[in-house]
C-alpha positions in Angstrom: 43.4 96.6 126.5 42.7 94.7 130.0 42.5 96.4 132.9 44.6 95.9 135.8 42.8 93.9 138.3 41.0 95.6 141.0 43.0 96.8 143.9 45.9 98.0 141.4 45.2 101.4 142.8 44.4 101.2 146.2 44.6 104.2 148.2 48.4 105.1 149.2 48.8 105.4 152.7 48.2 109.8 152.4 44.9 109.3 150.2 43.6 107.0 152.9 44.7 109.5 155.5 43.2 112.3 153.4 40.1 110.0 152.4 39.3 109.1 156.3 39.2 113.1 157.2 37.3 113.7 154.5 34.5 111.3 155.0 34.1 112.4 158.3 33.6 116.1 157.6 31.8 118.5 156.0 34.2 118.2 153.1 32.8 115.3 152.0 29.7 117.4 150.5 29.6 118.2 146.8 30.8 122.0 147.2 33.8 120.6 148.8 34.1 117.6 146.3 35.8 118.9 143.5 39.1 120.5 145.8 38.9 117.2 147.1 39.4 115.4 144.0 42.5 117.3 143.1 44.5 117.1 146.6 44.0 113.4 145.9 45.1 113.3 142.6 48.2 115.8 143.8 48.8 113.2 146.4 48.9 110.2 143.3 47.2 110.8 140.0 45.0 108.2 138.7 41.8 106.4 139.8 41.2 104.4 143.0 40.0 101.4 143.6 37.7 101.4 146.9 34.6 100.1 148.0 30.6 102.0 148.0 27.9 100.0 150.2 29.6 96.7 149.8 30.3 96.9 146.1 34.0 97.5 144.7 34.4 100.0 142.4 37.5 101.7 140.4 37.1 105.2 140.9 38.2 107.6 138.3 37.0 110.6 140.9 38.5 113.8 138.4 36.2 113.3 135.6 32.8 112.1 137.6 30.7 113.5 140.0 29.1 110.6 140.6 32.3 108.8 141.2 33.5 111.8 143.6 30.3 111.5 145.2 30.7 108.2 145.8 34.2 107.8 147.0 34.4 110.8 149.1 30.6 110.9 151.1 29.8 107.1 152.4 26.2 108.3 152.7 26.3 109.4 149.1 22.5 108.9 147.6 21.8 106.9 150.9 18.2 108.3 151.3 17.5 107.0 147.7 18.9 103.5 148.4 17.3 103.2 151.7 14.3 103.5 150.2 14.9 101.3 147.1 16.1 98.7 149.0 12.6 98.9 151.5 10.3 98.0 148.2 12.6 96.0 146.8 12.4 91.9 148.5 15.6 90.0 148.7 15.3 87.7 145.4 13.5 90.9 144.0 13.9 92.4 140.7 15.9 96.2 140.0 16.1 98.0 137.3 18.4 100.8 136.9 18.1 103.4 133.9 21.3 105.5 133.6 23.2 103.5 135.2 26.8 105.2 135.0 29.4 103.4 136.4 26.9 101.4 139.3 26.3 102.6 142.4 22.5 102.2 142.5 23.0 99.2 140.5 25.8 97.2 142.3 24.3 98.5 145.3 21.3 96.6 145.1 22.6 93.5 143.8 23.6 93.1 146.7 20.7 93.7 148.7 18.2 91.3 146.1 21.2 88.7 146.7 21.8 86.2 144.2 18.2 84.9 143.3 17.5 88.9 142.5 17.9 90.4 139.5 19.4 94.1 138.7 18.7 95.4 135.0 21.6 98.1 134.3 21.2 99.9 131.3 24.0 102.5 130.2 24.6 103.8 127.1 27.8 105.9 127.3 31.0 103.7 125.7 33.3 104.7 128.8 30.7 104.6 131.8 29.8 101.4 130.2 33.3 99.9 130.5 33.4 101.1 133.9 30.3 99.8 134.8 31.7 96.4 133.4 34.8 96.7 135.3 33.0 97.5 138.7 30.1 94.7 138.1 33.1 92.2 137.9 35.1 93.4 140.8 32.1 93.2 143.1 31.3 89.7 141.7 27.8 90.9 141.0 26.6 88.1 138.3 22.9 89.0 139.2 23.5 92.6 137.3 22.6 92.4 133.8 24.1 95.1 131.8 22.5 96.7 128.5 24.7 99.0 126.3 21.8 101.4 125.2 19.6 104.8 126.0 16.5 104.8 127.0 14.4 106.0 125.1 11.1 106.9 123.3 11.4 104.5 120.2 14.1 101.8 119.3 16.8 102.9 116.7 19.9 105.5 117.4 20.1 108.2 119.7 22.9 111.1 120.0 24.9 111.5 123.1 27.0 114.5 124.4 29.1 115.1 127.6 29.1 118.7 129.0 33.1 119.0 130.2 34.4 116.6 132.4 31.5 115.1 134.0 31.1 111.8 132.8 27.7 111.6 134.6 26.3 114.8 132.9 26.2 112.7 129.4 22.7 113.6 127.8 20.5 113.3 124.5 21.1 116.0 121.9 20.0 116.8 118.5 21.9 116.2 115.2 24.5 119.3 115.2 24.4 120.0 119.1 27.8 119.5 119.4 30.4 118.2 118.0 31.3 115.7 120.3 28.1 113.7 120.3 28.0 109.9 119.8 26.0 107.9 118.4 24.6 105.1 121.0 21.4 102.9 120.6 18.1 103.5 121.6 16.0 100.9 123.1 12.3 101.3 124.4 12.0 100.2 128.2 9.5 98.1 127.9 11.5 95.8 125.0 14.4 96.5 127.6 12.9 94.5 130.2 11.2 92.0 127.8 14.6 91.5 126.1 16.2 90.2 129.6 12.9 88.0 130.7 11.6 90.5 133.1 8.0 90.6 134.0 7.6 92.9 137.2 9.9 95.3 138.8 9.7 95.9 142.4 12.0 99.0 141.9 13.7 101.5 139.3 15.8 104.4 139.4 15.8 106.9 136.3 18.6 109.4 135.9 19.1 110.5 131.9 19.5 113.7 132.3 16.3 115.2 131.0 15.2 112.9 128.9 12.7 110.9 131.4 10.2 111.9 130.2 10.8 110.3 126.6 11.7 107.1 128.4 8.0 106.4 131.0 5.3 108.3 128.6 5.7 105.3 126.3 5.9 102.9 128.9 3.1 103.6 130.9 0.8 104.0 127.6 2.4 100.5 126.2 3.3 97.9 129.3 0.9 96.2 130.8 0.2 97.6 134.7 1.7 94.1 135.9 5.3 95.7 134.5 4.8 98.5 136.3 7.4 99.3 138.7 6.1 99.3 142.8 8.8 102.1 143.7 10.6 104.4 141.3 13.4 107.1 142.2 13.5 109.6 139.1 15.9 112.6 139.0 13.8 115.9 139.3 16.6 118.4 138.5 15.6 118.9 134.9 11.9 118.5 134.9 12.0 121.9 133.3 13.2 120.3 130.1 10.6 117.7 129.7 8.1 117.9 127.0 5.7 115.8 129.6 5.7 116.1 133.4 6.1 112.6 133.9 5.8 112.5 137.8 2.5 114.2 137.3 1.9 111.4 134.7 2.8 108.9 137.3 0.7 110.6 140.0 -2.4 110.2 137.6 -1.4 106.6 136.9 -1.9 105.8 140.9 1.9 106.8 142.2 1.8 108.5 145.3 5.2 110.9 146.3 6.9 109.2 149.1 9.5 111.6 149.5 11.9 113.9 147.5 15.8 114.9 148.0 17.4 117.6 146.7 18.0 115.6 143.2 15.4 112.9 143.6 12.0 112.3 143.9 10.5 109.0 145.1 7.5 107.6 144.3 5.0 103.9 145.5 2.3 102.3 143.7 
């Protein structure tokens, strides 16, 4: 099925009331988010199309919280970004693991401009069409977009969703759950191999507790030349990881340049 072009669902003239108030209050912040989400669904159901630092995007806002996050806070993730785009050069290369639908990702396409590259990899089937959808709409042809995990060796991998979070999609083990999918699994440093990548001036990793699995490999394998100058790795479930990795990373020379409630950033 084709989408309809972007701009199909635009904001009726009460979302964009609603919207305006909302990014200019405390509502905007995730407690808030959810209530939100329904009054502008109650207002018209469906997703809206609307722009995040300077990228369009098709927001399904109901079943994401990256998406609500996104459409409803305009300084959603901004620390993160800020910082991203500081060690990341116009021309620059970006490499984005766990995409989701691309706000890191079509974020900083912009910013490298259109001698950059930005390496998105996603492996969920629906983010990824999103992704796709969004990537178009912003006219981003410096994203490349890779329909795979992550992970620790290449073959398959099983995928579940917890609810009706889209973003909270994570690795599970053969009879987790019933709803798992199977997606493929790709090693990071054949990912950036694959799409002619050499160095990375920046990376963001969000998989949901499975980082680890993903840079223990990659910093044993890839030569230090690959190695990312800033990185931006989600710290919420470093109690699930087999190996700290950011202790890893400090041992391999990173230093912590600064941490947000979800995020922890880290120079070479």
């Amino acid at each position: 099925m084709i989408a309809p072009p972007f701009g199909s669902f635009a904001p009726s003239w009460a979302q964009k009331k609603l919207l305006h108030a909302v990014r200019r209050s405390r509502l905007r912040r995730g407690a808030f988010r959810p209530a939100m989400s329904r009054l502008l669904n109650l207002l018209r159901p469906g997703p809206i199309d609307d722009t995040y630092q300077g990228a369009s995007f098709r927001f399904y806002h109901q079943y994401s919280g990256t998406e609500r996050g996104a459409l409803l806070n305009p300084d959603y993730n901004l620390e993160e970004l800020r910082f991203l785009r500081k060690h990341t050069p116009v021309g620059g290369c970006f490499v984005d693991i766990g995409a989701n639908v691309g706000t890191y990702a079509l974020a900083m396409a912009r910013h490298v401009g259109a001698e950059g590259i930005v390496l998105a990899i996603e492996p969920h089937p629906v983010a990824y069409e999103r992704l796709s959808f969004n990537r178009e709409a912003s006219g981003s042809r410096n994203v490349h977009l890779m329909q795979a995990a992550a992970g620790e060796s290449e073959g398959d991998l099983l995928i579940a969703t917890d609810g009706n979070n889209l973003g909270a999609s994570h690795v599970v083990s053969a009879g987790a759950s019933r709803d798992a999918i199977t997606v493929r699994s790709v090693r990071l440093r054949q990912a950036l191999e694959s799409a002619g990548i050499g160095h990375v001036h920046a990376l963001k990793i969000d998989v949901e507790g499975y980082e680890d699995r993903v840079l223990v490999g990659f910093f044993k394998d890839a030569p230090r030349s690959m190695w990312p100058q800033a990185i931006v790795i989600e710290h919420l479930s470093r109690s699930e990881w087999s190996t700290d990795c950011i202790a890893l990373m400090l041992e391999c020379g990173y230093v912590v340049a600064g941490t947000t409630r979800s995020n922890t950033m880290l120079t070479l």
